[in-house]
C-alpha positions as CSV (number, residue, x, y, z in Angstrom):
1,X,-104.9,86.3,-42.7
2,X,-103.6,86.8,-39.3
3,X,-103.4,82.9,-39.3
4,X,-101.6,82.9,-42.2
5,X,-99.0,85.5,-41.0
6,X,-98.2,83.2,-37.6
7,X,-97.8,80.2,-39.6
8,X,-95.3,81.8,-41.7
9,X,-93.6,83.3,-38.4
10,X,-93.7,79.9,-37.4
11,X,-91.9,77.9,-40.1
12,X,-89.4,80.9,-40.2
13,X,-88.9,80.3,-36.9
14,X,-88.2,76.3,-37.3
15,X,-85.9,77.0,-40.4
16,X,-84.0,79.5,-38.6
17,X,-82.9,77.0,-35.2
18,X,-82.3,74.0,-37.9
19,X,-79.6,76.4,-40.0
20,X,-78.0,77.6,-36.5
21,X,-77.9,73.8,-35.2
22,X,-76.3,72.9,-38.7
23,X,-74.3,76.3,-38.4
24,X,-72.8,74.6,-34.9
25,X,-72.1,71.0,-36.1
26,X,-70.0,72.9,-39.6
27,X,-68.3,75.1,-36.6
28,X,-67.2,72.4,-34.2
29,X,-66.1,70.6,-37.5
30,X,-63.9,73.4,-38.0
31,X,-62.3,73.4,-34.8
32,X,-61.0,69.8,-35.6
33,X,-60.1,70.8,-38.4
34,X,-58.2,73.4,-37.8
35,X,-55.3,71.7,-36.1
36,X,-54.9,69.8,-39.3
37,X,-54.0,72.9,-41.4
38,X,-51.9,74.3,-38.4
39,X,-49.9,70.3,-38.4
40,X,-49.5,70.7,-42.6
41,X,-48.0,74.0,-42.6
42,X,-45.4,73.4,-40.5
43,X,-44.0,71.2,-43.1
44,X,-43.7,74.2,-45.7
45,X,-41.8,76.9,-46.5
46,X,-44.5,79.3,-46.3
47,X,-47.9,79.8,-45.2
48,X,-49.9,79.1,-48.7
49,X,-53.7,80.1,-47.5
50,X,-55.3,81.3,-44.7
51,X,-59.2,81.2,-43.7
52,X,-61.1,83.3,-41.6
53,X,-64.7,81.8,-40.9
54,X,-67.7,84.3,-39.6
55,X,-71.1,84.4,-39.1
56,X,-73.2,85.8,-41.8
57,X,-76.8,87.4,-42.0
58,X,-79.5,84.4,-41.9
59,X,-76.8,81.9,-39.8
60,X,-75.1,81.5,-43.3
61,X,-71.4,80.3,-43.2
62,X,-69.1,81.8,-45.3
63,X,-65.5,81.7,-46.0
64,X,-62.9,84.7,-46.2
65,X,-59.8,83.5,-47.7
66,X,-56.4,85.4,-47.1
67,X,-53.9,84.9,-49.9
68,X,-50.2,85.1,-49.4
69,X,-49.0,83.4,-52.1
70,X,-49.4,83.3,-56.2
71,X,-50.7,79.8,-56.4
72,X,-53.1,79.0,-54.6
73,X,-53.9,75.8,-52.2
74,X,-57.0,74.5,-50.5
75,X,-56.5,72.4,-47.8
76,X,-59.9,71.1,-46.0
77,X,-60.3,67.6,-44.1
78,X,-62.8,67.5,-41.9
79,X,-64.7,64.2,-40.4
80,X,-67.9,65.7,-41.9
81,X,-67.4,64.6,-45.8
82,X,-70.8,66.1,-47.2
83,X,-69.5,69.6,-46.0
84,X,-65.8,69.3,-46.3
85,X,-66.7,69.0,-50.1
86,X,-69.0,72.2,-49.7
87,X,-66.8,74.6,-48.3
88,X,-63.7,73.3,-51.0
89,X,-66.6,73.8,-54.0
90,X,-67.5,77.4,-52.5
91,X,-63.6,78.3,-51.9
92,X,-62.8,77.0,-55.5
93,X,-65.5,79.2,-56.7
94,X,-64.4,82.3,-54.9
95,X,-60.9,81.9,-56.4
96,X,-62.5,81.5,-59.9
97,X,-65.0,84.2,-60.0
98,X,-61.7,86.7,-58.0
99,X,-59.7,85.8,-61.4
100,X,-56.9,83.5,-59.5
101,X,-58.0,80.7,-61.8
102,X,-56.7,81.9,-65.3
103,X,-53.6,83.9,-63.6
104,X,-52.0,81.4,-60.8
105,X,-54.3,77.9,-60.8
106,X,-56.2,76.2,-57.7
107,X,-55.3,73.0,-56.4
108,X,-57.7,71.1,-53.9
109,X,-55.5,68.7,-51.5
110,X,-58.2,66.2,-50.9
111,X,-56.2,63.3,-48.8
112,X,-59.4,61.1,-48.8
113,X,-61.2,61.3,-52.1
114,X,-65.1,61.4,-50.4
115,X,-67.6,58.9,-52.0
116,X,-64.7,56.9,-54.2
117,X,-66.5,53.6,-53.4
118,X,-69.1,54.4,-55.6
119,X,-67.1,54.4,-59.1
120,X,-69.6,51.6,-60.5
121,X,-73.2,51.0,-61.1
122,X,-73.0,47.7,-59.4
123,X,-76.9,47.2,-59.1
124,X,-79.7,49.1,-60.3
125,X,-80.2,52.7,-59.4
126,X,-77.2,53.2,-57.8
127,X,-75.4,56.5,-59.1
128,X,-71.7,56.9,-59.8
129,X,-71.0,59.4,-57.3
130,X,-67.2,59.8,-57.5
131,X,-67.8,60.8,-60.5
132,X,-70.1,63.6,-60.0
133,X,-67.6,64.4,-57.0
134,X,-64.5,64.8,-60.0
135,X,-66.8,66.7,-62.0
136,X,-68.1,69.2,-59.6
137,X,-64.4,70.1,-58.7
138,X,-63.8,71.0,-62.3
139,X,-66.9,72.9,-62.6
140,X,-66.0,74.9,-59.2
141,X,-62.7,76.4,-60.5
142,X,-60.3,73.5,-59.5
143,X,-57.6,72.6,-62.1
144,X,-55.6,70.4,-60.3
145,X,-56.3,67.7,-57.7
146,X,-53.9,66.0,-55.0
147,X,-55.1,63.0,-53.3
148,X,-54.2,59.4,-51.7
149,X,-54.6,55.7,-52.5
150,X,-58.2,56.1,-54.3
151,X,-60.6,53.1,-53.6
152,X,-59.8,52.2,-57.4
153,X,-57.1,53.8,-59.6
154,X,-59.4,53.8,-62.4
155,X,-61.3,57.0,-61.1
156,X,-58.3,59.0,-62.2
157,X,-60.2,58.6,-65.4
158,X,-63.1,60.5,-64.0
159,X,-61.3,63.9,-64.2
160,X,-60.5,65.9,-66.6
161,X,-58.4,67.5,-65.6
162,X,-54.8,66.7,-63.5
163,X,-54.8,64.4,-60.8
164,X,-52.0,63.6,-58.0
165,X,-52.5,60.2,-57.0
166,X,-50.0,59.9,-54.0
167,X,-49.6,56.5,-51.8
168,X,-49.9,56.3,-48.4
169,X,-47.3,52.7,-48.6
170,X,-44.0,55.0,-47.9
171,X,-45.3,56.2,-44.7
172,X,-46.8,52.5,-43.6
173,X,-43.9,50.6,-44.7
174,X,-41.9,52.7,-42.7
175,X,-44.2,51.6,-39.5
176,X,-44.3,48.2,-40.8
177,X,-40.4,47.8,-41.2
178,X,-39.6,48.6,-37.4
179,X,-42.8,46.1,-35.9
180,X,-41.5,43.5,-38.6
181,X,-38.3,43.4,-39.9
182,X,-38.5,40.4,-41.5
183,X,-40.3,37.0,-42.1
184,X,-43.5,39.2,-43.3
185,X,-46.4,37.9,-45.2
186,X,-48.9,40.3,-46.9
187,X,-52.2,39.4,-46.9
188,X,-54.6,41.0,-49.6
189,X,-58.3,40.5,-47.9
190,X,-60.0,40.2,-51.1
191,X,-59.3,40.1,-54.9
192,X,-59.5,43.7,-55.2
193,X,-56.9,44.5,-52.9
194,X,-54.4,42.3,-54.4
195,X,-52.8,44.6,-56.4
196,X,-52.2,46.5,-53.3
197,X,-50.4,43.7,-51.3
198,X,-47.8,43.3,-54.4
199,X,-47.0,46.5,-53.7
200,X,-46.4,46.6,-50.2
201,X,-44.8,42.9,-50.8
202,X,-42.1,44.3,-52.8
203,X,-41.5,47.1,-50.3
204,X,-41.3,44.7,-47.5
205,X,-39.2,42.1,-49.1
206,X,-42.3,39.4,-47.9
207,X,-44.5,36.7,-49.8
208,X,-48.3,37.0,-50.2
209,X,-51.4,35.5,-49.7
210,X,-54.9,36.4,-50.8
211,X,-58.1,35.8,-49.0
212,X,-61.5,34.8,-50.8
213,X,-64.3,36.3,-48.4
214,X,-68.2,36.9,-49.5
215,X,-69.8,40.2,-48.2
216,X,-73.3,38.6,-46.4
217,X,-74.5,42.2,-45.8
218,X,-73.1,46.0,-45.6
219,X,-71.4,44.8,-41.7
220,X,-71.5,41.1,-42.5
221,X,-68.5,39.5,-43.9
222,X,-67.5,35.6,-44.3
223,X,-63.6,34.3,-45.1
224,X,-64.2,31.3,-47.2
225,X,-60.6,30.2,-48.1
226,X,-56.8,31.5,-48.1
227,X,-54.1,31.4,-51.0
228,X,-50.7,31.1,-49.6
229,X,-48.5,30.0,-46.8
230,X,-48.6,31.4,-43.6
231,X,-47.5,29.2,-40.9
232,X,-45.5,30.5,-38.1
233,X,-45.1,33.9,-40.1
234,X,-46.3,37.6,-39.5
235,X,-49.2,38.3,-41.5
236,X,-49.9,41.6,-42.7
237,X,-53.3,42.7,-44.1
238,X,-53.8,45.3,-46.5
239,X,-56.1,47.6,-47.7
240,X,-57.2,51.1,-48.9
241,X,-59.9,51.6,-46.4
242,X,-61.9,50.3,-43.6
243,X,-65.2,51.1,-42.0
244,X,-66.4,48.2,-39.9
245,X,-63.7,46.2,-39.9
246,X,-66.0,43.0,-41.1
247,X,-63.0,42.6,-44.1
248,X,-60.0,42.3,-41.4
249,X,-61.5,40.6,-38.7
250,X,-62.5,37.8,-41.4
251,X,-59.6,37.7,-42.9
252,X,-57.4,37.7,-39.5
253,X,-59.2,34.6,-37.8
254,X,-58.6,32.4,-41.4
255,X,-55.2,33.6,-40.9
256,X,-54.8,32.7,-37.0
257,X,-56.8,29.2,-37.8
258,X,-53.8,28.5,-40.5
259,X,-51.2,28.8,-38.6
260,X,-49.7,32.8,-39.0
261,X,-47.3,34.0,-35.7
262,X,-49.4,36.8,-35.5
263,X,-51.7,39.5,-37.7
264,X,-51.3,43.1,-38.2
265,X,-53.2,45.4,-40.6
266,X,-52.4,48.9,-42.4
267,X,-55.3,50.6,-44.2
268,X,-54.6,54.2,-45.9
269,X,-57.7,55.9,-44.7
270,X,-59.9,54.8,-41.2
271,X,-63.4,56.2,-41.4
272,X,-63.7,53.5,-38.5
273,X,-67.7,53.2,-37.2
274,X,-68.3,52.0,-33.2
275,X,-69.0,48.8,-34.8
276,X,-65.8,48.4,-36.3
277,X,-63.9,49.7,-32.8
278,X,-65.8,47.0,-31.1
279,X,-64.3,44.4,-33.7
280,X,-61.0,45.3,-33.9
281,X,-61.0,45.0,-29.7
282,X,-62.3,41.5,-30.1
283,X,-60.2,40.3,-32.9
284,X,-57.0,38.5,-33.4
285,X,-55.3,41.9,-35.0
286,X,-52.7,43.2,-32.8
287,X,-52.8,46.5,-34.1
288,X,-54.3,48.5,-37.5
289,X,-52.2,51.1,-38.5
290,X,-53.3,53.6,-40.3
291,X,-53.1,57.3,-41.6
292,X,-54.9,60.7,-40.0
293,X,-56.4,61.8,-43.8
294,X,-59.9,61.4,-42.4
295,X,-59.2,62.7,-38.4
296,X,-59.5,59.7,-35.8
297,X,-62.2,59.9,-33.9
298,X,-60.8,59.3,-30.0
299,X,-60.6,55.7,-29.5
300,X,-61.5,54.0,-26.3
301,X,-58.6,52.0,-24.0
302,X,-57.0,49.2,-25.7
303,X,-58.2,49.7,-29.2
304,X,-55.0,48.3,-31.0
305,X,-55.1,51.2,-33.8
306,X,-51.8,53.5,-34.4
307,X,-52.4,56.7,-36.8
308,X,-49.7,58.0,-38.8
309,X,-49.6,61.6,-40.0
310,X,-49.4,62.1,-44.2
311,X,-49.2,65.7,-43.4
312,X,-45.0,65.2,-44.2
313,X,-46.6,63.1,-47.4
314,X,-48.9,66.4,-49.1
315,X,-46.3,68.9,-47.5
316,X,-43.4,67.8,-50.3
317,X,-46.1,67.1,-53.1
318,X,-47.2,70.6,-52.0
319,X,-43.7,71.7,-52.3
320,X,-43.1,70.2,-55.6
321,X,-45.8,71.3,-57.5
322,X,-45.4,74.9,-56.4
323,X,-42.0,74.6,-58.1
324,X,-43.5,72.8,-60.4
325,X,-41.2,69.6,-59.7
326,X,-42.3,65.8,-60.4
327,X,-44.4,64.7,-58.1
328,X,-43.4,61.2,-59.3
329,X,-40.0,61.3,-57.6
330,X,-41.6,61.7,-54.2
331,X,-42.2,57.9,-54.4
332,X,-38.7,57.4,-55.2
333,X,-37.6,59.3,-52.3
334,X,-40.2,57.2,-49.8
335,X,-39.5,53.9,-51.4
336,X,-36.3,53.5,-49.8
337,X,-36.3,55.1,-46.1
């Protein structure tokens, strides 16, 4: 028995330091974090929600949420995506179980939509997690959802319920238009990202080119041809998202062995692995710009990346939809500045 009893003290023991060390990693995630909410308030009117984090009983993590307002926004972004989506679940549950769903409505500002590049079953057990992400936020107490330049458009069909599908194009043109005023050529990496580059073609007043590439592995990628003129000109690549840069870097040396003045690229969200840092150093890309929804990690000397802050971006749609204003103007405004 007395065997027993110390075993038991002993797995206790072992559970106990591996919730504390996860306790820490959630808590330094925080810190981050934190100067994100602090960066998005200042473009409102009014300070919308506060949190208050403490330690519980057990090293639990919980969430007190000050409300100064009758609608109710979440706002979590945080470089740890598993528990970003926790803590806006649990918070969306508080307000729903507190009543503030039937009176006011919860809105979870998501900037980057965690897990969107799984919206197909492209091979044999593989699940469909965005959509298990949409439908936990429904099931949570969230009735609305803002977010940015989803992997695929189509998972707005996930939800059931309304979804702000903002772009993160007004704030990149914008970038774009004072490296490159003109003689601009958008390059769309691969077939998927074509619609994309039309997009950001018409913005820019440029032609465009599409790149055929076959993925070798998850890191490996091979350019096979281009579509498109780009002698002498500035080549833009485009694309919703990059992670180790194997898409660009292809794309950018077919581009530099055709002729093109010189290669930029602009990607809405960055979750940018050592791999890809070490790429984009070597590569013919003078600089990736890109947005702060997922917070840049701090990149070493002479990595050519430039971060732009959306927090402008989701501080109007914020705005609007509190005064329950068209959110579909807000592109209208962007478009031309």
């Amino acid at each position: 028995m007395s065997k027993d009893i110390h075993g038991t003290l002993d797995e206790l023991r072992e559970q106990q330091t591996l919730l504390q060390t996860q306790l820490q990693i959630v808590e330094n995630d925080l810190k981050s974090s934190q100067g994100r909410v602090k960066e998005l308030e200042t473009e409102l009117t009014a300070l919308i929600i506060s949190s208050e984090n403490t330690n519980a009983r057990l090293a639990d993590y919980s969430t007190k949420l000050t409300v100064s307002d009758s609608k109710l926004r979440f706002w979590r972004r945080t470089a740890v995506i598993g528990w970003g989506i926790l803590l806006c679940l649990i918070a969306a549950f508080v307000m729903k179980k507190l009543g503030f769903l039937a009176k006011y409505g919860v809105t979870a500002v998501m900037p980057y939509f965690a897990y969107a590049r799984q919206d197909r079953k492209d091979r044999s057990r593989v699940p469909i997690s965005a959509k298990l992400v949409a439908n936990l936020l429904a099931a949570s107490g969230v009735n609305r959802v803002v977010t940015m330049d989803l992997h695929a458009p189509q998972i707005q069909g996930f939800f059931d319920i309304p979804l702000d599908h903002l772009l993160a194009a007004p704030v990149l043109v914008r970038h774009i238009r004072e490296r490159h005023p003109s003689d601009i050529v958008v390059v769309a990496p691969d077939p998927g990202s074509l619609k994309m580059a039309y997009s950001y073609s018409k913005r820019l007043g440029g032609g465009i080119a599409l790149v055929a590439k076959q993925r070798r592995s998850a890191t490996q990628v091979e350019a096979l041809d281009l579509v498109g003129d780009v002698s002498g000109r500035h080549c833009i690549i485009v694309d919703d998202m990059t992670a180790t840069a194997g898409t660009l870097c292809a794309a950018a040396h077919i581009l530099v062995a055709r002729g093109a003045a010189s290669v930029c690229a602009a990607v809405s969200h960055c979750p940018i692995t050592p791999i890809g840092i070490e790429r984009l150093k070597t590569s013919p890309i003078e600089e990736l710009a890109t947005t702060d929804s997922i917070p840049p990690p701090d990149f070493p000397e002479g990595t050519p990346v430039s971060v732009m802050s959306v927090a402008p971006l989701f501080g109007e749609a914020i705005k609007r939809i509190h005064g329950d204003e068209s959110v579909s103007n807000l592109f209208e405004i962007h478009e031309g500045e």
